[in-house]
C-alpha positions as CSV (number, residue, x, y, z in Angstrom):
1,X,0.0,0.0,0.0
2,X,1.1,3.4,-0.4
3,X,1.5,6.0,2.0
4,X,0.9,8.8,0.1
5,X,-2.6,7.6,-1.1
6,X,-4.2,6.8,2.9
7,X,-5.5,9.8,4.8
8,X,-3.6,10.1,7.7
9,X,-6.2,12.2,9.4
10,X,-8.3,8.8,10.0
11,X,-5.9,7.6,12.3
12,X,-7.4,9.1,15.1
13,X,-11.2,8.7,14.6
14,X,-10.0,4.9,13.7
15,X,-8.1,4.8,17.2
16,X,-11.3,6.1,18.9
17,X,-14.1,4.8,17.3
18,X,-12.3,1.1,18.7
19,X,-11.4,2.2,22.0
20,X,-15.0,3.6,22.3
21,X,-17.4,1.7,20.5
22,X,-19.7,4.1,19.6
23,X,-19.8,7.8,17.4
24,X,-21.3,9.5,19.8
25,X,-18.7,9.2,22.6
26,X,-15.8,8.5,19.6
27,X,-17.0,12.5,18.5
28,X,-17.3,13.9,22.4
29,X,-13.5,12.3,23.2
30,X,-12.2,14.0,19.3
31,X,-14.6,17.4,20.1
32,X,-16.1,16.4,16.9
33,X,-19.4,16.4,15.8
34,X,-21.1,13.1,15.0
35,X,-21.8,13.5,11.7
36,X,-17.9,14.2,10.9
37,X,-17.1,11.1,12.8
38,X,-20.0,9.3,10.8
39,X,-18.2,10.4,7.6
40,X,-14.9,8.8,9.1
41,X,-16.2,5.8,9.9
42,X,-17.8,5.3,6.2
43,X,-13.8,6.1,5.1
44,X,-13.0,3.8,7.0
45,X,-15.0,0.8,6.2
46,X,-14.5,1.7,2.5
47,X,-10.7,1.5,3.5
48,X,-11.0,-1.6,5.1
49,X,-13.2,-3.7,3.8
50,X,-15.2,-4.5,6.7
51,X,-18.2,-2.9,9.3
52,X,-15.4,-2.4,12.0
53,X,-18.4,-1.4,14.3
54,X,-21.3,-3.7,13.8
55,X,-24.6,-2.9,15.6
56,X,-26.1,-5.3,18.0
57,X,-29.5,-4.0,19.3
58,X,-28.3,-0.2,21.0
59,X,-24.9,-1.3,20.6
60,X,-21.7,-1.4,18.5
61,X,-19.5,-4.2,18.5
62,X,-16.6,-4.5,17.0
63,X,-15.9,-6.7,14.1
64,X,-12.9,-10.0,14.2
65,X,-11.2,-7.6,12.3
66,X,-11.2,-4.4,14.2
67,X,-10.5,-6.2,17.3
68,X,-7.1,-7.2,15.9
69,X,-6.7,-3.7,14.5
70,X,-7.1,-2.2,18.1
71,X,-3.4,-2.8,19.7
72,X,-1.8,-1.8,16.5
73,X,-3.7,1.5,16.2
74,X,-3.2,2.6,19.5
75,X,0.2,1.8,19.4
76,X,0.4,3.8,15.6
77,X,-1.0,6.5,17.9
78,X,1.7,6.7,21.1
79,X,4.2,6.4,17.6
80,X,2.9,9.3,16.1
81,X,2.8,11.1,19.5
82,X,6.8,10.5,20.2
83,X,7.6,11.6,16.7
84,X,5.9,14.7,17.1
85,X,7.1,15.6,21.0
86,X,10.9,14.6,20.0
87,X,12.9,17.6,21.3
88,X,16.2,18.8,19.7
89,X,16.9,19.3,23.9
90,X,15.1,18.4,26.7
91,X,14.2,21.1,29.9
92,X,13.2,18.4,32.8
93,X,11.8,21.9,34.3
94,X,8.8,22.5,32.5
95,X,8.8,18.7,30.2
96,X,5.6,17.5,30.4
97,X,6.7,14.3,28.5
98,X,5.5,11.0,29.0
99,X,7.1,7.9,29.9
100,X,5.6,5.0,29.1
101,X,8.1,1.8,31.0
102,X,7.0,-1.6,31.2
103,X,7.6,-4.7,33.3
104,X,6.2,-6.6,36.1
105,X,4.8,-6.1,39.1
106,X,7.6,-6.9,41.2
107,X,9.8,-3.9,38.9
108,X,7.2,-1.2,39.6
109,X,6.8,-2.5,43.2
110,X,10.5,-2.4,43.9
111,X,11.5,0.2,41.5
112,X,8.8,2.7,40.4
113,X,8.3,4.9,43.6
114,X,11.8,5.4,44.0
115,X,12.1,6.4,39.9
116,X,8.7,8.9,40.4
117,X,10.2,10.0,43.5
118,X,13.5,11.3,41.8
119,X,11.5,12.9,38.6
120,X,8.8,14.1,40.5
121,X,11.6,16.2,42.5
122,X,12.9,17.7,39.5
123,X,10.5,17.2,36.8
124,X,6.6,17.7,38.4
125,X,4.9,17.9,34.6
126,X,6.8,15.0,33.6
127,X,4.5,11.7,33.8
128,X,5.5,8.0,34.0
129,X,3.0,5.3,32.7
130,X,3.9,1.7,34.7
131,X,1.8,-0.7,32.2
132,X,2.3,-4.8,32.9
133,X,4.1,-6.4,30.2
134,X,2.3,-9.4,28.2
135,X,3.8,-12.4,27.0
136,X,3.8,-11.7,23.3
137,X,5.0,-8.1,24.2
138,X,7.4,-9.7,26.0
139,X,8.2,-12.6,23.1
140,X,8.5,-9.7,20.7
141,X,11.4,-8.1,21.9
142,X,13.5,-6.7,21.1
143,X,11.3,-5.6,18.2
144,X,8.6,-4.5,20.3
145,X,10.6,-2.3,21.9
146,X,9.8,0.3,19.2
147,X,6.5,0.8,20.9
148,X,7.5,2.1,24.7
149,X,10.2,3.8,25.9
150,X,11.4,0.6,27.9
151,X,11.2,-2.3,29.9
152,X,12.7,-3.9,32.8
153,X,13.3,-7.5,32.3
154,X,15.5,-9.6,34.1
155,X,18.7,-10.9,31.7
156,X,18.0,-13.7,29.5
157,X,14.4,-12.9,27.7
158,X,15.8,-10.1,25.6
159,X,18.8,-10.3,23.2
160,X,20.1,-6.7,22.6
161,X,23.4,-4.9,23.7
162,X,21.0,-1.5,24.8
163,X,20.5,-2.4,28.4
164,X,21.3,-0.3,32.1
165,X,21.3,-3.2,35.2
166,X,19.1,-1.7,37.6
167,X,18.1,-4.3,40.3
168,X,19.7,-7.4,42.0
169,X,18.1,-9.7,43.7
170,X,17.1,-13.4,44.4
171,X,14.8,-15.8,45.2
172,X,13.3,-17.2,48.6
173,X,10.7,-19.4,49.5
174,X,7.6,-17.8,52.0
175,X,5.6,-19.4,54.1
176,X,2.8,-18.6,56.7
177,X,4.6,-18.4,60.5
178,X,2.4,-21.2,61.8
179,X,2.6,-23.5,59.0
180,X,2.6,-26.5,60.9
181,X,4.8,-28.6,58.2
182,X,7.9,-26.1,58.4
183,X,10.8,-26.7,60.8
184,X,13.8,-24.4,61.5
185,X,14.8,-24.6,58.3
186,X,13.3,-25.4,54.6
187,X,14.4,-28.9,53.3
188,X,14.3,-30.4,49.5
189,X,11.8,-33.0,51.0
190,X,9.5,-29.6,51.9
191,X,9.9,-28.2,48.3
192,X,8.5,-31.8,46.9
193,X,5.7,-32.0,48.8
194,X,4.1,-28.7,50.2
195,X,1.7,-27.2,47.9
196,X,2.9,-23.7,46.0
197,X,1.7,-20.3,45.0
198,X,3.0,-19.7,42.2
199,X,3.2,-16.7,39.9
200,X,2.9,-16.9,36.1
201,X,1.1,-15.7,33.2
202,X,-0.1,-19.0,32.5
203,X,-0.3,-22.4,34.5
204,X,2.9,-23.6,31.7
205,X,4.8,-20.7,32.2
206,X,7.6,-21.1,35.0
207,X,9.9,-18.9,36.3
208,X,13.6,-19.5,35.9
209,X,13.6,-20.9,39.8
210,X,11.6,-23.4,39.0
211,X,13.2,-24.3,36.2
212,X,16.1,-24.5,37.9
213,X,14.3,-26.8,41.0
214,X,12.9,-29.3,38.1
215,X,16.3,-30.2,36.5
216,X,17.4,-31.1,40.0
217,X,14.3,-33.3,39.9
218,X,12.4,-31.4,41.8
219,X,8.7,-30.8,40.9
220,X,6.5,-28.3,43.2
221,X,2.9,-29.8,43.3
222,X,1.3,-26.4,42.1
223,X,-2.1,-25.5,44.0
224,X,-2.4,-22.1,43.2
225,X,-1.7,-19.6,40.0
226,X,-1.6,-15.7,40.6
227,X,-0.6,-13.6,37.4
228,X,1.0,-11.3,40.0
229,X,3.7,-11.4,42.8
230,X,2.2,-8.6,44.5
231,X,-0.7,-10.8,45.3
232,X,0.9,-13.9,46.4
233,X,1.6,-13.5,49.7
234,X,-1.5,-13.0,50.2
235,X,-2.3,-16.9,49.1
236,X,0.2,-17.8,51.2
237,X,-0.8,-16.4,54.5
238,X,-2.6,-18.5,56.9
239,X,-2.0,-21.9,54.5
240,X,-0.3,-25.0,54.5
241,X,1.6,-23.2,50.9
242,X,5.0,-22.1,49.6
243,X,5.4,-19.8,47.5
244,X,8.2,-18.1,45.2
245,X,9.3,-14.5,45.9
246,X,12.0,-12.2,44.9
247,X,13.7,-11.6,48.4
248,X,13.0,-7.6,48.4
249,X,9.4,-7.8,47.8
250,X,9.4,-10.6,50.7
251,X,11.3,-9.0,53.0
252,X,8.9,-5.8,52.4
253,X,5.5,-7.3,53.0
254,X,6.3,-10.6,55.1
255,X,5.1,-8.4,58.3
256,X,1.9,-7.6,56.7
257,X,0.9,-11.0,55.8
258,X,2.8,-12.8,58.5
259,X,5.1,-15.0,56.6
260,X,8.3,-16.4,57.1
261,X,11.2,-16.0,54.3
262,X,13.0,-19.1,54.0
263,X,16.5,-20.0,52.1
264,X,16.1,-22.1,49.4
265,X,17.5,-25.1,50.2
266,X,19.3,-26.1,46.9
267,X,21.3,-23.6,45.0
268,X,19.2,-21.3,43.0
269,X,21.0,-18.5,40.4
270,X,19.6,-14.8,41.5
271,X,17.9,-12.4,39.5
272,X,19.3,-9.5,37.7
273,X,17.1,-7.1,36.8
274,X,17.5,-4.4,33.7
275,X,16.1,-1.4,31.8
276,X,16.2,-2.0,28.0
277,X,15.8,0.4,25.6
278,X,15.5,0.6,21.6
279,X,18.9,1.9,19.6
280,X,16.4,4.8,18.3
281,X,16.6,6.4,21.5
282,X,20.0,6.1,21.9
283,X,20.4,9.8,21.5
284,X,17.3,11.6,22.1
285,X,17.8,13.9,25.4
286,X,14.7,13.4,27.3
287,X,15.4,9.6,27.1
288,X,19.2,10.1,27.8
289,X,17.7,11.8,31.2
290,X,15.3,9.3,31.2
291,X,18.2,6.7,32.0
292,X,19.9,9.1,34.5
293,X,17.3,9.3,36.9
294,X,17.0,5.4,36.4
295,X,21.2,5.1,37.4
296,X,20.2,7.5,40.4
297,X,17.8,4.8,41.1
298,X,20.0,1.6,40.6
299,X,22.4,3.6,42.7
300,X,20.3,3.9,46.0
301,X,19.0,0.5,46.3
302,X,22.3,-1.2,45.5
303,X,22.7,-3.3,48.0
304,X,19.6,-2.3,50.5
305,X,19.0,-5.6,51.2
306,X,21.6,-6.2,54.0
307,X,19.6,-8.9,56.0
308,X,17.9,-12.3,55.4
309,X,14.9,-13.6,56.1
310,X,14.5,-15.2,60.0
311,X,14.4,-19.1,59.5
């Protein structure tokens, strides 16, 4: 297709009339009127092909094909918007830039305040967007990250020389203080048999730990899946479960759900987390400042965790 023949000014009422569903809140969000987003919608369907909005009683709904238009669009959209906010310099002052990082839970959880702490102090207009990475976002890279700013990812999922280590850590084992199973200390026997909490995208999905715990013929008899460590203590407390938690995140909320962090028991390799970035940004200033607030932040929590767990 060529560029030069497609309206470029349908981008927009394409991106809303999927996010929205309907013309008449598609037009309110643009400060359009409906009949100009009526038009747009006939361009596009000419365009396409296809209804893209189909009508089901009061209601639109969108069409197999717009649904698998709606990620690309709104990505083509934050593309658009970077191109056109790219600064030849960047004033962290008065920016009012945004950021758009992504990662897990445990990265934000760990990471984020202390990053929106240290903009926020010199930078108040500036905004960072924390989105949860998926697993074909994720699969994607390094491609994919064309369409964000960054990610943190721990070494290993993404090939690509464009990196800034930000977090170390490893893994521990929690349990509830009166599990009745435990002893002083965590045995292999305990890993085998006690049921787990564990935290994946999908019940085939395993961390690297366990990974690691299954070629040393271990196999954790899974009871419970949480698509979020944040969550999983939560599972944990007040059960007969273990479950798999990065040691900061353990040692922050093991008071608040009144769990014990325990040592794994069998070597386990820890986690290095990074911030990776596409070449494209390599030089753009507000990005370049971007990665110097995030070395302030690698900075202070290098080495905060000091102590371990209480057996």
């Amino acid at each position: 297709m060529d560029l030069r023949s497609l309206d470029m000014n349908l981008l927009l009422p394409l991106h809303a009339l999927l996010e929205e569903r309907s013309v008449s809140r598609a037009a309110e969000r643009l400060s359009l009127s409906q009949p100009a987003l009526s038009a747009s919608l006939a361009k596009l369907r000419r365009l396409f092909g296809d209804e893209l909005l189909v009508r089901h009683g009061n209601s639109y709904e969108l069409s197999p094909l717009a649904v698998s238009l709606r990620e690309r669009t709104w990505v083509a959209v934050q593309t658009m918007e970077r191109l056109f906010s790219a600064e030849a310099e960047f004033e962290p002052s008065t920016s009012d830039r945004d950021f758009r990082i992504l990662g897990a839970d445990y990265a934000f959880r760990m990471a984020g305040r202390e990053l929106a702490m240290a903009v926020s102090a010199v930078a108040p207009r500036v905004r960072l967007t924390f989105e949860t990475l998926s697993r074909e976002t994720m699969e994607a890279a390094p491609e994919s990250l064309r369409d964000c700013d960054g990610m943190i990812l721990p070494h290993g999922f993404i090939s690509s020389d464009r990196y800034m280590d930000l977090l170390d850590d490893r893994w521990v084992v929690v349990a509830a203080r009166d599990n009745p199973d435990l002893g002083d200390e965590l045995t292999v026997d305990d890993l085998a048999t006690l049921p787990w909490v564990l935290a994946m995208s999908r019940t085939t999905q395993f961390t690297p730990a366990i990974r690691q715990m299954q070629t040393l013929g271990i196999e954790p008899l899974v009871e419970v899946v949480t698509p979020s460590f944040v969550t999983l203590p939560a599972l944990v407390s007040g059960t007969r479960r273990l479950g798999l938690l990065q040691e900061r995140l353990a040692l922050a909320v093991q008071g608040l759900h009144g769990l014990r962090v325990l040592e794994f028991p069998v070597p386990i390799a820890p986690i290095k987390d990074a911030f990776w970035w596409n070449g494209m940004y390599d030089a753009d200033p507000g990005h370049v400042w971007l990665r110097g607030m995030l070395a302030q932040v690698a900075e202070s929590m290098a080495g905060e965790v000091d102590g371990r767990a209480e057996a």
